[in-house]
C-alpha positions in Angstrom: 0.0 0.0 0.0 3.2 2.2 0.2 2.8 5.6 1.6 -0.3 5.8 1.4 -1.3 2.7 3.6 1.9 4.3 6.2 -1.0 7.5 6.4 -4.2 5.3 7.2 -2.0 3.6 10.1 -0.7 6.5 11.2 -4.1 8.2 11.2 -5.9 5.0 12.9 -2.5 5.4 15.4 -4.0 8.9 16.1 -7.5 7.8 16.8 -6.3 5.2 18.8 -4.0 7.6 21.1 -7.1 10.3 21.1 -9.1 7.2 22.5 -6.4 6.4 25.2 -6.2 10.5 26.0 -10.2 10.5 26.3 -9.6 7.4 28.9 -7.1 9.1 30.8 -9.0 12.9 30.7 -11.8 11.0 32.0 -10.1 8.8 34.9 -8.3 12.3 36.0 -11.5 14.0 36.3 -12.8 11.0 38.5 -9.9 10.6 40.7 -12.3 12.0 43.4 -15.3 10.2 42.3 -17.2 8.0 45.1 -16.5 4.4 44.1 -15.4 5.4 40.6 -13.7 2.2 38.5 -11.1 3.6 35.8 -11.5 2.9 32.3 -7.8 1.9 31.1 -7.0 1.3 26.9 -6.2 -2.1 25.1 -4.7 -1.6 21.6 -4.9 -4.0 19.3 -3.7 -4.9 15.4 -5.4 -4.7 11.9 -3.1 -6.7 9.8 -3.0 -5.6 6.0 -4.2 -8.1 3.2 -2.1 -9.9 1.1 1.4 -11.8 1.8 1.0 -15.6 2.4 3.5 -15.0 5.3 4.7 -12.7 7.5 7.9 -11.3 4.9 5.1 -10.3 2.7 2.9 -8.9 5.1 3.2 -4.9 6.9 2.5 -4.5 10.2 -0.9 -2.7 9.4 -3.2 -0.3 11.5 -4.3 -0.2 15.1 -7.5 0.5 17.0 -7.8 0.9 20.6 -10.7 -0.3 23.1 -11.5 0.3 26.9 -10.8 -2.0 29.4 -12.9 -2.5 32.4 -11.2 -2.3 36.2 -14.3 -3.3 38.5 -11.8 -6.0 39.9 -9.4 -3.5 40.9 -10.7 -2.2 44.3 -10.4 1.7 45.5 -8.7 2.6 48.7 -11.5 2.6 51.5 -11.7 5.7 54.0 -13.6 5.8 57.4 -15.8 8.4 57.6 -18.2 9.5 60.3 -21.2 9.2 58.7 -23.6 6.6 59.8 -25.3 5.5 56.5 -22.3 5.6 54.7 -20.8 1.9 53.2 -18.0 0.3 51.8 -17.1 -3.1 50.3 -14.3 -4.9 50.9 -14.2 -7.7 47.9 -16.4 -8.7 45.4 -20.0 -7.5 45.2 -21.9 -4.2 44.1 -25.3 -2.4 46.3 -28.4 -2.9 44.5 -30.0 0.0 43.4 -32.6 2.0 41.1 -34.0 5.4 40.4 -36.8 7.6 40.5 -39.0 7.6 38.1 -41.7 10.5 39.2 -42.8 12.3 42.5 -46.2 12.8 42.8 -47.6 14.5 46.0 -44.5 14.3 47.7 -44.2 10.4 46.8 -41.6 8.9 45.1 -42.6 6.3 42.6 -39.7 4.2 41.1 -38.1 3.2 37.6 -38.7 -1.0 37.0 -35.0 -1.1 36.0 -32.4 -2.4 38.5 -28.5 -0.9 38.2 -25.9 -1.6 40.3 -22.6 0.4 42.5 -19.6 0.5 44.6 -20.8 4.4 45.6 -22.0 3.8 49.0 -22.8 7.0 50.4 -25.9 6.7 51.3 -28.0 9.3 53.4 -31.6 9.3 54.2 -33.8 11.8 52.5 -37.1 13.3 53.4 -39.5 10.2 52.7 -37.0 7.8 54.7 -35.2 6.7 51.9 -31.3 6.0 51.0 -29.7 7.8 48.3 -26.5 8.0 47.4 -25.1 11.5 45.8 -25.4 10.4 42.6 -29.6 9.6 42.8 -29.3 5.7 43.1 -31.6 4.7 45.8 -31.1 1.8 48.1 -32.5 -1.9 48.1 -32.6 -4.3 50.3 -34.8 -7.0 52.4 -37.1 -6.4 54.5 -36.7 -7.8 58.1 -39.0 -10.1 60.1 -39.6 -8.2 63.1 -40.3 -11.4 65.1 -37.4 -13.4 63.7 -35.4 -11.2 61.9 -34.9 -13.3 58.7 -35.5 -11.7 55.1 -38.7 -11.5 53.8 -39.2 -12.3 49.9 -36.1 -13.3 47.0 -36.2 -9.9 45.8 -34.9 -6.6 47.2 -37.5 -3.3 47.8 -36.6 0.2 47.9 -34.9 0.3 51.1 -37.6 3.1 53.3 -37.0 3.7 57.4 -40.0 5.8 58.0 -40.5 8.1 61.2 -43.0 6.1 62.7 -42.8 5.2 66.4 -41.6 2.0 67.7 -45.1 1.1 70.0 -44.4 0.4 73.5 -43.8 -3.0 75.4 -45.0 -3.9 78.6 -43.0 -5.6 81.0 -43.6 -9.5 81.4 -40.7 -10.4 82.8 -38.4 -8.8 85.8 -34.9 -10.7 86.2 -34.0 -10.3 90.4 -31.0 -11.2 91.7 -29.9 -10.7 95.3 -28.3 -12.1 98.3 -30.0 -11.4 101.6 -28.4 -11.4 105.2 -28.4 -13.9 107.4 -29.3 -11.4 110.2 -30.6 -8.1 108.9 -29.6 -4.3 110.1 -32.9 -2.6 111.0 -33.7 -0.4 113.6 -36.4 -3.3 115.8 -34.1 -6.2 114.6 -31.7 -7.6 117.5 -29.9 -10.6 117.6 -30.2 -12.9 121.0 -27.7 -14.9 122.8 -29.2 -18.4 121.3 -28.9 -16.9 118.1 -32.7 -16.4 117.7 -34.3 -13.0 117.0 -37.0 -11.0 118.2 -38.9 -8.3 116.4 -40.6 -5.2 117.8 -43.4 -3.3 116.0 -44.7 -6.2 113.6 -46.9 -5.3 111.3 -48.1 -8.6 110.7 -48.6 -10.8 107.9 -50.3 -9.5 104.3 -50.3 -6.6 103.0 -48.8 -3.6 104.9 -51.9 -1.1 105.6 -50.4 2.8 105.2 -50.8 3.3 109.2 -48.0 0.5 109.6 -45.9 1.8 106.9 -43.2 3.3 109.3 -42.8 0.4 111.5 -42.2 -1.8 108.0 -40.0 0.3 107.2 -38.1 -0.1 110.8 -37.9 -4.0 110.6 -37.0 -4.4 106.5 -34.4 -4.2 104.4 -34.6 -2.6 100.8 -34.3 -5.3 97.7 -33.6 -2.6 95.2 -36.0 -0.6 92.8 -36.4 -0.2 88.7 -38.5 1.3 86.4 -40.9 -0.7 84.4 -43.9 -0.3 82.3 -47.3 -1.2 81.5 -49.9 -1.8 78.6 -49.4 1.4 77.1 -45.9 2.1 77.9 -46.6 4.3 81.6 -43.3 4.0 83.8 -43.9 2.6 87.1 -41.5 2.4 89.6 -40.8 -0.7 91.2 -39.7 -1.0 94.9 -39.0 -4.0 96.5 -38.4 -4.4 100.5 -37.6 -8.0 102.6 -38.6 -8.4 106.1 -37.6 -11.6 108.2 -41.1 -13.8 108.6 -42.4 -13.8 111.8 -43.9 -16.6 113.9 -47.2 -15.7 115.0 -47.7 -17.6 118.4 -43.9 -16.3 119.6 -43.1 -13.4 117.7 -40.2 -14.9 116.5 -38.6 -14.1 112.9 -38.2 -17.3 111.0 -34.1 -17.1 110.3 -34.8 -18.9 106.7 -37.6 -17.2 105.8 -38.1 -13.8 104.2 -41.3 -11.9 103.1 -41.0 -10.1 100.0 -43.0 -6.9 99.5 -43.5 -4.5 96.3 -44.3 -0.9 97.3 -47.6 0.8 95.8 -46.7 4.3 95.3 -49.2 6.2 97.5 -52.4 3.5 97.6 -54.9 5.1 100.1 -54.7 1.2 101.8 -51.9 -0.5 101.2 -48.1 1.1 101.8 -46.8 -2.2 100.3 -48.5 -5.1 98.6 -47.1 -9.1 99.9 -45.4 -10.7 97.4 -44.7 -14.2 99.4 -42.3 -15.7 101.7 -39.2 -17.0 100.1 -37.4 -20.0 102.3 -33.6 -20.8 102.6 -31.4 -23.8 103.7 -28.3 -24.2 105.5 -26.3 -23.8 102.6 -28.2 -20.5 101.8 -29.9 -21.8 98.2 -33.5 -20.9 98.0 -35.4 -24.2 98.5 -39.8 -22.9 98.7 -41.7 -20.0 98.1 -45.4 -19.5 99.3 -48.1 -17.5 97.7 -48.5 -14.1 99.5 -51.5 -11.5 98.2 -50.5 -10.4 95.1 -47.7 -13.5 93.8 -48.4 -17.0 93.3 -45.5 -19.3 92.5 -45.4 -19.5 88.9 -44.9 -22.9 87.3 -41.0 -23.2 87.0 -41.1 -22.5 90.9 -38.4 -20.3 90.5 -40.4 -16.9 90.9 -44.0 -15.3 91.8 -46.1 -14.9 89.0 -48.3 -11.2 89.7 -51.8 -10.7 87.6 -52.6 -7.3 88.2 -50.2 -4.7 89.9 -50.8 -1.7 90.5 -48.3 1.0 91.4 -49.0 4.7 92.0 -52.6 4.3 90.0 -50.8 2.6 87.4 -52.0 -1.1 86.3 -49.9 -3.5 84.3 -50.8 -7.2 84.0 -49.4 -10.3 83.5 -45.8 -9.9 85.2 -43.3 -12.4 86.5 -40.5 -12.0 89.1 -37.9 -14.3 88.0 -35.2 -16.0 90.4 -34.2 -18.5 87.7 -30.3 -20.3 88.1 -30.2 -19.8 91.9 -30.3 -15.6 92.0 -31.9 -15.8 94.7 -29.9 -16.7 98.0 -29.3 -16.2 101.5 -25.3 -15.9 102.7 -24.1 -14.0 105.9 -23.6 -10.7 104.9 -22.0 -8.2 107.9 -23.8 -5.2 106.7 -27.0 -7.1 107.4 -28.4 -5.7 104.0 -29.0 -7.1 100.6 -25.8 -6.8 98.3 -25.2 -8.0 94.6 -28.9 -7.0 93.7 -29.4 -6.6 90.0 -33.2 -6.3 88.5 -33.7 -6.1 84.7 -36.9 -6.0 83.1 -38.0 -6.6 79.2 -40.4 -3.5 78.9 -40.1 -0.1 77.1 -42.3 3.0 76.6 -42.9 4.4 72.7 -40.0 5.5 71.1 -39.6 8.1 68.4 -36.5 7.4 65.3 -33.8 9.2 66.6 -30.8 7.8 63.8 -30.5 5.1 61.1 -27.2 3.4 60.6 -25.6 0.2 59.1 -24.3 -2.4 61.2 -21.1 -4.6 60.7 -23.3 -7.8 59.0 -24.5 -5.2 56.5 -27.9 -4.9 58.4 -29.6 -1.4 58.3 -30.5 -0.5 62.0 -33.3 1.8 63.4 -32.6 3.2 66.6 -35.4 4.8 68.8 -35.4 7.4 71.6 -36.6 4.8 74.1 -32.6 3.4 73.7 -34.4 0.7 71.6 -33.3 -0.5 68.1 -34.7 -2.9 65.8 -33.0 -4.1 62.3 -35.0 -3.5 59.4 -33.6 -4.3 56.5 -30.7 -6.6 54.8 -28.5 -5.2 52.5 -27.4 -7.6 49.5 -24.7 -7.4 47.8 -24.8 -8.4 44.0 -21.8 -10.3 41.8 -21.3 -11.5 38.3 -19.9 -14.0 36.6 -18.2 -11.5 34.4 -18.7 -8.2 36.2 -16.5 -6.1 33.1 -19.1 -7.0 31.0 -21.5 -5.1 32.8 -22.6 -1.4 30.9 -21.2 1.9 32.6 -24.2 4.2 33.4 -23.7 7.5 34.9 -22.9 7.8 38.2 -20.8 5.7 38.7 -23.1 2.7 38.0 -23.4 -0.3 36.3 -26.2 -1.9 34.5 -26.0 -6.1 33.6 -25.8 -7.7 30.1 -25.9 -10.7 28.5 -22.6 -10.7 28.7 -22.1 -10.3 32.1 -25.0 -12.6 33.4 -27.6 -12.2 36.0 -26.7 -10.7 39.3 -26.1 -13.5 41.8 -27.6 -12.2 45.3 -26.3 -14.7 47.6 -22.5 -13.7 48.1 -19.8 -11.0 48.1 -17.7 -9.2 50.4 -17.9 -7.7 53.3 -19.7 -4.3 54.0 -17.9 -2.0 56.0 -19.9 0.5 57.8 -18.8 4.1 58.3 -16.8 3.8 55.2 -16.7 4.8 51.6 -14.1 3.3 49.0 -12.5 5.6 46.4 -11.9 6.1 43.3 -9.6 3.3 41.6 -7.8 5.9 39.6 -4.2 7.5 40.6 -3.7 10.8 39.1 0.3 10.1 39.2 -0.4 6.4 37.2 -2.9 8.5 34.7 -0.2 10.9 34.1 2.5 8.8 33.4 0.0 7.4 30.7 -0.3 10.3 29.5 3.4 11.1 28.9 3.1 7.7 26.9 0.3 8.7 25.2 1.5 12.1 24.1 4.8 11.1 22.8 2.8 8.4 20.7 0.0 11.0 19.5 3.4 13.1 18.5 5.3 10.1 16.6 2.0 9.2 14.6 1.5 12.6 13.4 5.3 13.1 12.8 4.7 10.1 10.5 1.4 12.0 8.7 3.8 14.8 8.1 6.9 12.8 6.6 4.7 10.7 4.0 3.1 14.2 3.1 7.0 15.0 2.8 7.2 11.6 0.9 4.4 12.3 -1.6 5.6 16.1 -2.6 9.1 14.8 -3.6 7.5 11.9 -5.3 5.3 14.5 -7.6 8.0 16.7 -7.8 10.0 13.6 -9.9 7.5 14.8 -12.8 8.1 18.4 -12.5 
């Protein structure tokens, strides 16, 4: 093809470079770009007809093409916001897009794209969206068992709605009480036995008693609980030694445990029942009082109805379970190593979203609750740079690239976001290449042009 086929190579050399520069120009001006995957150039050959073999043949024109980095991860930096995701490995977020707002409510597009941007922040309707207008999917949660719900991720929404209270059906005691209590009417005779002054009696303690209760019991700890409808009451518990009745004689084993009722015109405090000890100090029998029977387990009193300060909850149980209860000589002569926890909470408002370490998005209330709502999946590809670049930094899947495959990939990595995969130093020392190519090819346009005036200037 002689000098002119040296110009079409040199000329396809130049669209080839210009490709490479586009590359580069574009990788530069993403170097900052959230989860950005560089776009690097392949060159390949167009070898010239004719020649049997290679002595014949000329080494032809060129024609570059882009080559795909999703592989090639992005440095990952911690940031402080709580929405915001990385992945570490393989895997892209699910996401989609708007389609139209109508009254304030976002409608969505059927089409499903995919990205490595994870900075996602809640917007007005309770939904994440990253900066570039992806919005988030995921599965939905089981509240009761917190397994997914469905095979096929929704539009990931945490609305403000309150988180309705709990009552409290279960309150966790733990305490050791004295072997001979500290309380003002409370001395200890010479045979070891005990006599009480100013006994109130057995049952209930009527509110004209209430002082000389307090002068032969000990306090068993207090906690806040709540009912039906998520009203704190305050919980107060006292033990006083059991007192034979013919001799006025505490029982040394046996205590009688009380729950205070917060101002009740009869009753200062309500009788739980009598809790017995051995020798060795392990609780060994309880007996119903007024308000507690023993529930079924006999390790606790089971209460129907309490009521606390004009505040009624139902259906509560006072759990000993695994021995918490005991009985060990204490000096102090009070009750030490008490602990009460209880299951209850009142309404709650959404105070913050964030995403947890297993890639779970988690709802946390103002009643110090939280409750995980959703599942984020992470989607991979049996050949992932097959997938189509859309804009913002997204991908969509082709036939090329396969279905997305929601069952594995990395790890998400909360209060993170990875970078962009392209180095301005690497890009610029492509393009020093690619200039000093750009430069040879035209240098070669100019020196057949060179070639071609002395070849009609043989004629001349």
């Amino acid at each position: 093809m002689g000098i002119y086929g040296a110009i079409n190579s040199a000329v396809s050399g130049l669209n080839a470079q210009a490709t490479a520069l586009e590359n580069i120009s574009g990788n530069v001006a993403n170097s900052q770009t959230t989860g950005y995957k560089r776009l690097d150039t392949t060159f390949a050959d167009l070898v010239s007809g004719g020649g049997a073999t290679q002595a014949s043949q000329v080494s032809g024109t060129t024609f570059a093409t882009s080559r795909a980095t999703n592989t090639v991860q992005g440095d990952i930096s911690s940031v402080d916001v709580d929405t915001y995701m990385a992945i570490n490995g393989e895997g892209y977020f699910v996401v989609t897009q708007a389609s139209d707002v109508v009254d304030g409510s976002t409608s969505f597009a059927d089409d499903t794209y995919y990205t490595r941007a994870g900075d996602f922040e809640r917007d007005a309707e309770g939904y994440l969206i990253n900066s570039s207008g992806y919005y988030l999917q995921g599965f939905p949660l089981d509240p009761n068992t917190g397994n997914a719900i469905g095979d096929s991720p929704s539009v990931i929404q945490i609305e403000d709605q309150p988180l309705a209270a709990s009552a409290t059906t279960t309150l966790e005691y733990q305490a050791n009480l004295p072997r001979i209590p500290d309380t003002t009417d409370y001395d200890e005779v010479t045979d070891a036995s005990a006599l009480l002054a100013g006994a109130v009696g057995a049952g209930n303690v009527a509110v004209a008693d209430e002082q000389d209760f307090l002068d032969t019991s000990i306090s068993g700890g207090s906690i806040t609980m709540y009912n039906q409808n998520g009203t704190a009451m305050n919980v107060e518990v006292r033990y006083a030694k059991t007192v034979n009745e013919d001799t006025g004689i505490p029982v040394n084993d046996t205590w009688s445990m009380y729950i205070g009722s917060g101002g009740d015109a009869t009753n200062a405090w309500y009788d739980v029942g009598d809790i017995e000890f051995d020798s060795t100090g392990a609780m060994t029998n309880m007996t119903a009082g007024v308000i507690g029977t023993v529930n079924g387990t006999s390790d606790g009193f089971s209460i129907a109805s309490l009521t606390i300060d004009g505040t009624t909850t139902t259906g509560l149980e006072l759990s000993f379970a695994n021995g918490s209860l005991t009985q060990y000589s204490d000096p102090d002569g009070t009750a030490s190593s008490v602990s009460l926890e209880q299951d209850g909470y009142p309404a709650g408002e959404l105070s913050s979203v964030a995403i947890d370490e297993s890639g779970r998005v988690i709802a946390s209330y103002s009643n110090s609750q939280q409750r995980a709502v959703y599942e984020i999946p992470l989607a991979t590809f049996q050949a992932e740079q097959n997938l189509k670049r859309v804009d913002g930094a997204g991908f969509e899947a082709t036939t090329s690239s396969g279905e997305a495959d929601l069952s594995g990939g990395g790890q998400i990595l909360a209060n993170n976001l990875e970078l962009s995969n392209a180095d301005i130093a690497d890009e610029f020392s492509k393009l020093i290449i690619t200039q000093q190519a750009y430069s040879a090819n035209s240098r070669i346009v100019t020196s057949a042009d060179e070639m071609l005036d002395s070849a009609l200037n043989m004629v001349r």
